[in-house]
C-alpha positions as CSV (number, residue, x, y, z in Angstrom):
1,X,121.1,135.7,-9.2
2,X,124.3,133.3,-8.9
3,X,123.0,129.3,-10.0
4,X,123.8,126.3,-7.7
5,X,124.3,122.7,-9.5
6,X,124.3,119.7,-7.4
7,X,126.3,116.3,-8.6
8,X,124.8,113.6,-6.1
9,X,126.1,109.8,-6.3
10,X,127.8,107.4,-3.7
11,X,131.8,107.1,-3.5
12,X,133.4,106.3,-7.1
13,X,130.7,107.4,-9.5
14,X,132.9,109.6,-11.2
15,X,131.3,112.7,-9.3
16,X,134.7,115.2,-9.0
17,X,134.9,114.4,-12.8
18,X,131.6,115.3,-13.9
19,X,131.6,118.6,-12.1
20,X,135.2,119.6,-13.4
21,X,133.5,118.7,-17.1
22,X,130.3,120.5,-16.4
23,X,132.8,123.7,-15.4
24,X,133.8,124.0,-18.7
25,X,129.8,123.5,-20.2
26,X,128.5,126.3,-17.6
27,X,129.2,129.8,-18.3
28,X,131.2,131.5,-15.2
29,X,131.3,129.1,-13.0
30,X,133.6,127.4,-10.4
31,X,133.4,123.5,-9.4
32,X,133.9,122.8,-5.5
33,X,134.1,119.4,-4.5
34,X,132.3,119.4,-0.9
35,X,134.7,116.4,0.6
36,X,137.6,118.4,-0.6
37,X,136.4,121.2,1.1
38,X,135.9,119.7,4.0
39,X,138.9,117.8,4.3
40,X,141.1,120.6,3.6
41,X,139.0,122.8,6.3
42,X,139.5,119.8,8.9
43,X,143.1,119.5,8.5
44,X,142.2,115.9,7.1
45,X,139.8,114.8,10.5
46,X,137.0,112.8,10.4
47,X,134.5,114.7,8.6
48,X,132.1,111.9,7.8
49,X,129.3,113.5,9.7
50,X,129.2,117.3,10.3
51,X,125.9,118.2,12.5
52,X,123.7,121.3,10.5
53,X,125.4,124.1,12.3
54,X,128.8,123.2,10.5
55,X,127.0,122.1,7.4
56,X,125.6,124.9,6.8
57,X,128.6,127.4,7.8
58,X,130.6,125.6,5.2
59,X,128.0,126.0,2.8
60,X,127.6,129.8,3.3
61,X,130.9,130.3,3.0
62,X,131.4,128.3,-0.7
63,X,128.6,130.6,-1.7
64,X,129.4,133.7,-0.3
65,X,133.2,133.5,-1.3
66,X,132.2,132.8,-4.9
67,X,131.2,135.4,-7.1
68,X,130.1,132.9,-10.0
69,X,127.6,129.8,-10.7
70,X,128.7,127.2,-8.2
71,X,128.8,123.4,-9.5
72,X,129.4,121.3,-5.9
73,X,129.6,117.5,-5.9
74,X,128.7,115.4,-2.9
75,X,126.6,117.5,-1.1
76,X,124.0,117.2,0.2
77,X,124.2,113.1,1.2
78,X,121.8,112.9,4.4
79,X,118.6,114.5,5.7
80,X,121.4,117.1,7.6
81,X,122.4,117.9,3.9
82,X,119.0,118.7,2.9
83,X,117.5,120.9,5.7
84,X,120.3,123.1,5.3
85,X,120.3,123.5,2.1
86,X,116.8,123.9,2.3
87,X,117.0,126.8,4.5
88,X,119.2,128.4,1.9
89,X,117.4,128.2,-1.2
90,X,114.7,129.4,0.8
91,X,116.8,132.7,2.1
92,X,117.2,133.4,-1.7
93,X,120.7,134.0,-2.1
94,X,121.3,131.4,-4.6
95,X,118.9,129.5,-6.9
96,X,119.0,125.8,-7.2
97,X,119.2,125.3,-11.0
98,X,119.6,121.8,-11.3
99,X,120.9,118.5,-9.5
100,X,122.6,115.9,-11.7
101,X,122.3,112.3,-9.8
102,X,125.2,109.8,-11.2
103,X,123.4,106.2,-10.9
104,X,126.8,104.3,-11.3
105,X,126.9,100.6,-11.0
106,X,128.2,99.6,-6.9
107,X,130.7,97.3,-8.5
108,X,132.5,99.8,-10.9
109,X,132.4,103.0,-8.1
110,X,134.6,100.5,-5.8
111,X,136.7,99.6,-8.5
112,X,137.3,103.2,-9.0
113,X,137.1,104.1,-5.6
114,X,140.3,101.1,-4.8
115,X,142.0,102.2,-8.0
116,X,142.7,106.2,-5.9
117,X,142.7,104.6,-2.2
118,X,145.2,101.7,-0.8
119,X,144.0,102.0,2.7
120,X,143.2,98.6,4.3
121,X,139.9,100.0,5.3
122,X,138.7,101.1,2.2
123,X,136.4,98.3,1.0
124,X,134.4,99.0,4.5
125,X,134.2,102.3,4.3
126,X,132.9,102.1,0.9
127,X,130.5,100.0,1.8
128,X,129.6,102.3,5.0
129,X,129.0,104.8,2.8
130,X,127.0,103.0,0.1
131,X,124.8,101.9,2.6
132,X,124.2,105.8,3.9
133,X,123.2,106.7,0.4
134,X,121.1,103.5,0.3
135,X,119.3,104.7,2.8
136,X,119.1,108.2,2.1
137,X,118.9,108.3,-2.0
138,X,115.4,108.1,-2.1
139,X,114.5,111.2,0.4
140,X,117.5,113.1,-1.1
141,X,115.7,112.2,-4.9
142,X,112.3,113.6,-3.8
143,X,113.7,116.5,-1.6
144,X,116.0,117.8,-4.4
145,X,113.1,117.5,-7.0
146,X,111.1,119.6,-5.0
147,X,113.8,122.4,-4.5
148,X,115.7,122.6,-8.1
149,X,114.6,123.7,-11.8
150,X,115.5,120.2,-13.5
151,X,116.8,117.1,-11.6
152,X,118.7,114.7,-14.1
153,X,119.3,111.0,-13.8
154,X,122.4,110.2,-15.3
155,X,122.6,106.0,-15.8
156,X,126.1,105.8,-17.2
157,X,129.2,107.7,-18.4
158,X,131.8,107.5,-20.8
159,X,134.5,110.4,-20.7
């Protein structure tokens, strides 16, 4: 049965970077980063929140595309996220194997996150979005304990 590893973390923790470096560590595998996706499906819309229907479409279709293990970073980020990814654990077509969670200092993610993005708006999204995983992190945490094989905390990282 094909793997699934999750890289969770708010804007700027280095999450595209650690999944295209975990590609190389995970035999047969492909890295998809969910925003990219998205963006790229949307014709660059607003994608910040997809309801569960679309969610989950998108999320069949990275998995049913993809022969290989599947390494996705930024998904799931809200209770949305969870349910249907809940679902498709649960359907069995994929096993969760294991969710790596980048704790990243706030101050260093928006340095990074400023560094790639000039937009005047920037500094509020970030903060829009910091404050989403705020509020979420802790039911993601628990959720995606209960649903993969290991869940690992990563506090800092050096490339």
């Amino acid at each position: 049965m094909k793997k699934l590893f999750l890289i969770i973390g708010i804007s700027g923790s280095g999450k595209t970077t650690f999944g295209k470096y975990l590609n190389h560590l995970i035999e047969n595998s492909i890295h998809i980063s969910f925003g990219e996706h998205i963006r790229n499906k949307s014709n660059n819309t607003d994608k910040s929140k997809l309801d569960e229907k679309k969610l989950e479409m998108v999320l069949i279709e990275i998995l049913n595309y993809h022969e290989r293990n599947i390494i996705i970073d930024g998904f799931p980020r809200d209770k949305e996220g969870i349910q249907v990814l809940k679902k498709i654990i649960n359907s069995k077509i994929i096993v969760l194997e294991s969710v790596f969670e980048l704790n990243i200092d706030k101050k260093l993610c928006l340095e990074r996150v400023l560094k790639r993005n000039r937009d005047s708006q920037i500094k509020k999204h970030f903060e829009n979005r910091y404050q989403e995983w705020i509020s979420n992190k802790e039911m993601i945490h628990k959720k995606l304990k209960k649903l993969s094989t290991s869940y690992i905390i990563i506090n800092e990282i050096n490339y």
